[in-house]
C-alpha positions in Angstrom: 19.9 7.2 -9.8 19.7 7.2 -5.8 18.4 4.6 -3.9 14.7 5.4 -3.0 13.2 3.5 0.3 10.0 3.4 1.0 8.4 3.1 4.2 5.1 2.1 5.6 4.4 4.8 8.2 1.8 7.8 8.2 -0.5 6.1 6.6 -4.2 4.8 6.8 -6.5 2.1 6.2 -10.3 2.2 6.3 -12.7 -0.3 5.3 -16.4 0.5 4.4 -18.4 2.7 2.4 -16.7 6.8 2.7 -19.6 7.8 3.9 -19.6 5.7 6.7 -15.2 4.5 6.9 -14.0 2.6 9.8 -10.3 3.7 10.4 -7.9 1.1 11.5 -4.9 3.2 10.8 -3.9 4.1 14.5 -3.9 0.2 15.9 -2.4 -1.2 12.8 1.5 -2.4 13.5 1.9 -4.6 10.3 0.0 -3.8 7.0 0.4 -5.2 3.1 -1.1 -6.7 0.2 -0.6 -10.6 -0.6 -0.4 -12.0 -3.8 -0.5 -16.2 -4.0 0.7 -17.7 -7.1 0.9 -20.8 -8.6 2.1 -23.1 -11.3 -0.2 -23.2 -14.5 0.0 -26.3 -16.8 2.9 -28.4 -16.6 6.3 -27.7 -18.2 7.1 -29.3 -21.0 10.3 -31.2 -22.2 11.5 -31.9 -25.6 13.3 -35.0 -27.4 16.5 -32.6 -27.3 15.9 -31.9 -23.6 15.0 -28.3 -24.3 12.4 -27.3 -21.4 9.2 -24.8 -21.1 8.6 -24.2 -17.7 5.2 -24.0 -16.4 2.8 -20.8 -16.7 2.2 -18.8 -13.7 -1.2 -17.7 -12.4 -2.4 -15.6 -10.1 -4.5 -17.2 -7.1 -5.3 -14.5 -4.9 -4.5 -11.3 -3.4 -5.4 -9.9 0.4 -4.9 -7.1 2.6 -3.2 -8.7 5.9 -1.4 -7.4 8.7 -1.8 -7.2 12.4 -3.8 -5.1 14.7 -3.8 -4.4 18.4 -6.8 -5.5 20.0 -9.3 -2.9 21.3 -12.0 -4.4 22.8 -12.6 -2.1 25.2 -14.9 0.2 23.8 -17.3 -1.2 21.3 -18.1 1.9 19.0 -14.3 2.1 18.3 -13.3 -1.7 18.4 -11.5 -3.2 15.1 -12.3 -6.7 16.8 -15.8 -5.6 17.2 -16.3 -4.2 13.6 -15.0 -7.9 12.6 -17.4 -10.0 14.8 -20.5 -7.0 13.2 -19.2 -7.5 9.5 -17.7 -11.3 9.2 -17.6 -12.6 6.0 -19.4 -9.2 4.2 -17.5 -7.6 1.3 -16.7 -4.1 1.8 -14.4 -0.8 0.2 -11.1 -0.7 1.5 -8.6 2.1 0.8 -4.9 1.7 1.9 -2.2 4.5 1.9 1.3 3.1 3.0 2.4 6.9 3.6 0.3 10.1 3.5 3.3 11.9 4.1 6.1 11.5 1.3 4.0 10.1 -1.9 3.5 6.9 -3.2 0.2 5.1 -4.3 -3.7 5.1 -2.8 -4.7 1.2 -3.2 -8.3 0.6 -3.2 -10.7 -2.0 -3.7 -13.3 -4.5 -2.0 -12.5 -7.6 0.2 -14.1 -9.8 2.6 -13.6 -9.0 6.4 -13.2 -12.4 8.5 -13.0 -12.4 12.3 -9.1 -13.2 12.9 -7.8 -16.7 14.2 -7.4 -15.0 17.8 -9.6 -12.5 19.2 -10.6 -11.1 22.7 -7.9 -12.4 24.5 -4.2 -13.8 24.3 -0.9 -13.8 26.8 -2.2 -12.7 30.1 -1.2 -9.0 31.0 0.4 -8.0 28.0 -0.1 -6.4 24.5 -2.3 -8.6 22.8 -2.5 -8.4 18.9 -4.8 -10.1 16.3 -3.3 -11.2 13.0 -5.9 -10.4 9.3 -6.2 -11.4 6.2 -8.7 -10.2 4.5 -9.6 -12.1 0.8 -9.5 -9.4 -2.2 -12.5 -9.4 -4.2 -11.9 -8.4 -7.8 -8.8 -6.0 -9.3 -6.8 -3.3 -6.6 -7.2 0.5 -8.3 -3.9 1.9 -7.6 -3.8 5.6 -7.3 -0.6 7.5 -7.5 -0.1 11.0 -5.4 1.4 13.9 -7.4 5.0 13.7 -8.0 4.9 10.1 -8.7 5.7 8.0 -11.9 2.3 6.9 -12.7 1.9 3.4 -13.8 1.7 4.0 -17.8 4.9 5.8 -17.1 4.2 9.5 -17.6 4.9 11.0 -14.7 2.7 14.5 -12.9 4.3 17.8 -11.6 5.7 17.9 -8.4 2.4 19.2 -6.6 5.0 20.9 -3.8 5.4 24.4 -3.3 8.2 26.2 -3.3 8.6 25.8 0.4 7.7 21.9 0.6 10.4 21.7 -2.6 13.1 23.7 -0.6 13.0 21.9 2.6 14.0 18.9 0.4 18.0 17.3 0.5 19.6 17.2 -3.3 19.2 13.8 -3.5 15.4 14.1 -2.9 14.6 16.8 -5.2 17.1 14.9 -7.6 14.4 11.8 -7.1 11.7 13.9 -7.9 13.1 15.2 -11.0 13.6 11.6 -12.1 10.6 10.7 -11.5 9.2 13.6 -13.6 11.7 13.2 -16.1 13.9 16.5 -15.8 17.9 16.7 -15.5 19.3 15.7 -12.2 21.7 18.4 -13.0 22.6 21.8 -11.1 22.5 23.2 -7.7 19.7 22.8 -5.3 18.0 26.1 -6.5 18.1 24.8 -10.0 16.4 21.4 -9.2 13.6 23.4 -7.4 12.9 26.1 -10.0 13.1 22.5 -12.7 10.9 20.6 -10.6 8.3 23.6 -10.1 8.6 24.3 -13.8 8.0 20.8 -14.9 11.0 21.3 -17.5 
């Protein structure tokens, strides 16, 4: 199998209510989901020194990063939104990469005004560091072409174009993902891939 890297780029993330999303996709530099863990019970040691180690358990999770701040117009501020919503639980739905696949991750979490806002280092690019406090499980939705998370994996969703345009070793990750023999030429792969066989 062939290395696969993914990267955060292309993406969004929008907090609130579809209807009514705020986007904070374009001032976003730095964005992921925090999980906290810690030790759960005590680990245990027998007369024969044979040791249990402790449980684990699962704290917390958060969406954090860092944004630019953009407090220059209000109906498009991020820094603005926070000071209007602190503390409120809203929808958020995070896409590392719109453009080559992986999963949709969304849930609800409570917005905080960051540590440092409205200012910093005098005449220079000033940005606010967030973490915001999940509230309850993150849904993750995978796009087409992706191993979903029971394992059974979903055509391709690429068109013959899309499919061509591809190097061997990406078609060849897409047919792995999907299941299908890596073997063949390029041709092969995409006629496999398209197939689903």
């Amino acid at each position: 199998m062939t290395v696969m890297e993914a990267k955060v780029k292309g993406g969004t993330l929008k907090f609130g209510e579809v209807a009514s999303q705020f986007d904070f996709s374009c001032q976003v530099t730095n964005v992921r989901i925090n999980s906290s863990y810690t030790d759960d019970g005590d680990a245990l040691e027998t007369l024969c020194g044979d040791t249990v180690p402790a449980g684990r358990k699962l704290d917390a999770r958060a969406v954090a990063g860092t944004f630019v701040q953009d407090w220059l117009d209000e109906a498009l501020s991020i820094t603005e939104y926070l000071w209007e919503h602190d503390l409120e639980t809203v929808a958020f739905e995070y896409v590392p990469n719109t453009t080559e696949g992986g999963p949709t991750l969304t849930g609800q979490c409570r917005l905080e005004v960051p540590g440092e806002s409205f200012g910093g280092d005098v005449n220079t690019r000033i940005t606010s560091d967030f973490e915001f406090a999940i509230v309850g499980d993150v849904t993750r939705t995978w796009a087409a072409g992706v191993m979903a998370a029971g394992g059974e994996s979903e055509p391709s969703g690429q068109s013959r174009e899309e499919l061509e345009a591809l190097t061997v070793a990406e078609l060849q990750a897409i047919a792995t993902e999907a299941g299908l023999s890596t073997a063949g030429t390029k041709a092969e792969l995409v006629d496999r891939i398209l197939a689903g066989a």
